[in-house]
Residue, then its C-alpha position, 0 to 999 in steps of 0.5 A: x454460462x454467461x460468466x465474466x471469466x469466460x473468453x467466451x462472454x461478449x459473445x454469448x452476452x450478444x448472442x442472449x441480449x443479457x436476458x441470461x447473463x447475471x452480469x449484465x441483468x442490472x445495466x441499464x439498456x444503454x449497456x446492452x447497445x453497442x458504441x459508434x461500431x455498429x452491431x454488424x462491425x462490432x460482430x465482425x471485430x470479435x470474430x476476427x481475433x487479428x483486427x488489430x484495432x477496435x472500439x469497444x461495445x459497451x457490452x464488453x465494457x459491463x464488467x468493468x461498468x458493474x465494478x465501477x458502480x452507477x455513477x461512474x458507469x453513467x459517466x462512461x456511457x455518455x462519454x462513449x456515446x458522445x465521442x468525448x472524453x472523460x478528464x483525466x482525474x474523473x477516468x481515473x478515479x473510475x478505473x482504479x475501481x476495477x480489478x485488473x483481471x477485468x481491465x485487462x480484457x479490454x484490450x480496445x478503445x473507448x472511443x475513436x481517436x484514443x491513442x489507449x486502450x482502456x486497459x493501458x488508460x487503467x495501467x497510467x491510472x495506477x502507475x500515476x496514482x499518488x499514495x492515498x490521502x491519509x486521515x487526521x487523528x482522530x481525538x482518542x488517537x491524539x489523546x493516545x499519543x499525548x498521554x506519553x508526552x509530558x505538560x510542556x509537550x502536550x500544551x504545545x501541540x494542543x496549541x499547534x492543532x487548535x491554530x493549525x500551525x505546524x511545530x517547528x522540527x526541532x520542537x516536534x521532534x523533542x515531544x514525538x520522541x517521548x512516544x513509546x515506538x510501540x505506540x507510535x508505529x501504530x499511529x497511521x494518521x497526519x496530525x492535522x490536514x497541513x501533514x504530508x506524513x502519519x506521525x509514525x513516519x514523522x517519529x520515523x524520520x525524528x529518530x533517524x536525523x538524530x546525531x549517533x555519529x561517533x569515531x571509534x566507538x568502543x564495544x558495549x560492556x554488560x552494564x551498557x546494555x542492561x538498559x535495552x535488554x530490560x526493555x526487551x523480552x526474554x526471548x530477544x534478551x538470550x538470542x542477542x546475548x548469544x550472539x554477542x558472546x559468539x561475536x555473530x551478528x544475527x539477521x537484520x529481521x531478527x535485530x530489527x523486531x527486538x530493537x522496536x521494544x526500546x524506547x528511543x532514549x534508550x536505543x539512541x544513547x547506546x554510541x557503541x558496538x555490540x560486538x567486534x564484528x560489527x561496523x554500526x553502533x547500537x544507536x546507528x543499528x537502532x535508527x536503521x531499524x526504525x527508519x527502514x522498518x517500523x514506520x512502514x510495517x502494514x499491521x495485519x488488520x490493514x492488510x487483510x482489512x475490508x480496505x486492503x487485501x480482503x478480497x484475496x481468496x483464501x490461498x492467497x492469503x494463507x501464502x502471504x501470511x506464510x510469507x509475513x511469518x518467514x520474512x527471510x524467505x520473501x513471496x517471489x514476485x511472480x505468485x504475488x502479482x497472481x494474488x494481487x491481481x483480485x485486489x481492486x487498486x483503491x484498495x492496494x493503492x491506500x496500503x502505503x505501507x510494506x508487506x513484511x519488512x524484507x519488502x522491495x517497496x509498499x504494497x501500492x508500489x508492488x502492486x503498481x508494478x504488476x499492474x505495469x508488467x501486465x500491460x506492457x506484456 
């Protein structure tokens, strides 16, 4: 009766002071009470749909309280209560803890002398947010990546990480690159705290910056090519074998996923073309795939994690995996905003990679875009 969905709710919640409202049964009195509006105007406001501006009662803003948890419901009620606005960072540390379904019923101020409503303060907070911090490795996730180094390469980031200095690029990248590109696609931690990026994305970029520019490349003979297709499994070994002796490209997804099972010194010595109709080496194909993909595919245990799109109902994830086993025939915008509105956007906002390897941009960046198409709507 009293539901959050309902258009109906502020009223009915006034109406039944809370006493049968469930969302409302754990606030504090304080929420029960209206801001600076009196009982009266604020009564009067939602009577009136065409008032075009309006406080909001803290009654309206239960929803959002209940989402944000105590502490931050405790800081918003006295900012409301005071007339003084929360600093920026602590409002939007709150609000990005709110689904935007309940955001965008709050279609008013919090208090007088906002140039923004709370619903458009929630659309800056998400359009501003910065991908989320990223953690150090852990020792078993270090120790992981350091099995495949050899001794020079382990004792010279043991030495980085225990000083915590970073190794120069060059150094850095010589040693990253004897990681297996399996093993490193799933390294989604900094090496220490001074990082900006995981190590998969730094192997990303070591690979990408390696020199494969030739001119005119010769196309690749069957010996040149045992290398990467041993390396491969059987079913990209006969799919790129037909392709070649058709001389018809495949699709980029399907080149992409047979190419991750190379090991970079693999991939990167292969300077020519696997057949006439191609313009790129092997190499340059490789570095492609690598660096447009492999670093920023989300694993499915991310994305549908407790941390990343758990909270979708069942249809939506059954639509978004359809979408991830078909990446030629990607989610159209619109059903994947639908979908990402249930997540809230600490959640969306930490997955900084991409959804399927067809993807505009990261999760967190499609999702900012829904939540700006939705409030400049």
């Amino acid at each position: 009766m009293c539901s959050k969905q309902s258009k109906k709710w502020k009223k009915k919640c006034k109406k039944l002071k809370c006493g049968a409202c469930p969302e409302c049964a754990s606030l504090s009195e304080q929420v029960q009470d209206v801001d600076d509006v009196g009982d009266d105007d604020a009564a009067a406001e939602d009577d009136d749909d065409d008032v075009g501006l309006k406080l909001c009662t803290k009654i309206e803003a239960a929803p959002s309280f209940l989402e944000m948890g105590p502490s931050c419901q405790a800081d918003y009620i006295a900012a409301m209560d005071t007339s003084t606005p929360l600093a920026e960072d602590r409002r939007c540390e709150c609000l990005r803890k709110v689904d935007l379904a309940t955001a965008a019923e709050l279609d008013c101020y919090s208090m007088k002398g906002k140039e923004a409503t709370i619903f458009e303060e929630f659309g800056q907070c998400v359009g501003s947010a910065q991908s989320s911090p990223l953690t150090v490795c852990s020792a078993s996730q270090t120790e992981a990546v350091m099995s495949q180094m050899d001794s020079t390469c382990k004792t010279l980031l043991e030495d980085a990480l225990s000083n915590g200095t970073p190794l120069d690029n060059s150094t850095r990248c010589d040693c990253f690159m004897q990681i297996n590109p399996t093993v490193a696609k799933s390294v989604r931690c900094k090496t220490n705290s001074l990082q900006e990026f995981t190590l998969g994305e730094e192997y990303a970029q070591c690979v990408a910056a390696a020199p494969t520019s030739i001119s005119n490349p010769p196309i690749c003979t069957p010996d040149d090519l045992v290398p990467p297709f041993l390396q491969m499994d059987a079913e990209c070994g006969t799919m790129l074998r037909d392709a070649i002796d058709t001389n018809t490209p495949t699709t980029q997804e399907k080149r992409c996923a047979c190419y991750e099972q190379v090991d970079d010194d693999v991939g990167l010595a292969l300077a020519c073309m696997t057949m006439p109709a191609k313009k790129m080496t092997l190499a340059q194909e490789y570095q492609l795939c690598v660096a447009e993909s492999m670093s920023t595919l989300c694993s499915e245990d991310a994305l549908f994690g407790t941390a990343g799109l758990a909270a979708m109902s069942s249809d939506c994830k059954a639509t978004l995996k359809a979408a991830l086993a078909n990446p030629d025939d990607p989610l159209e915008d619109e059903a994947q905003c639908t979908c990402y509105e249930q997540i809230k956007p600490e959640n969306a906002l930490s997955l900084r990679c991409k959804s399927t390897k067809g993807s505009g941009g990261t999760v967190a960046s499609q999702y900012q875009t829904c939540v700006g198409e939705a409030v400049s709507d």
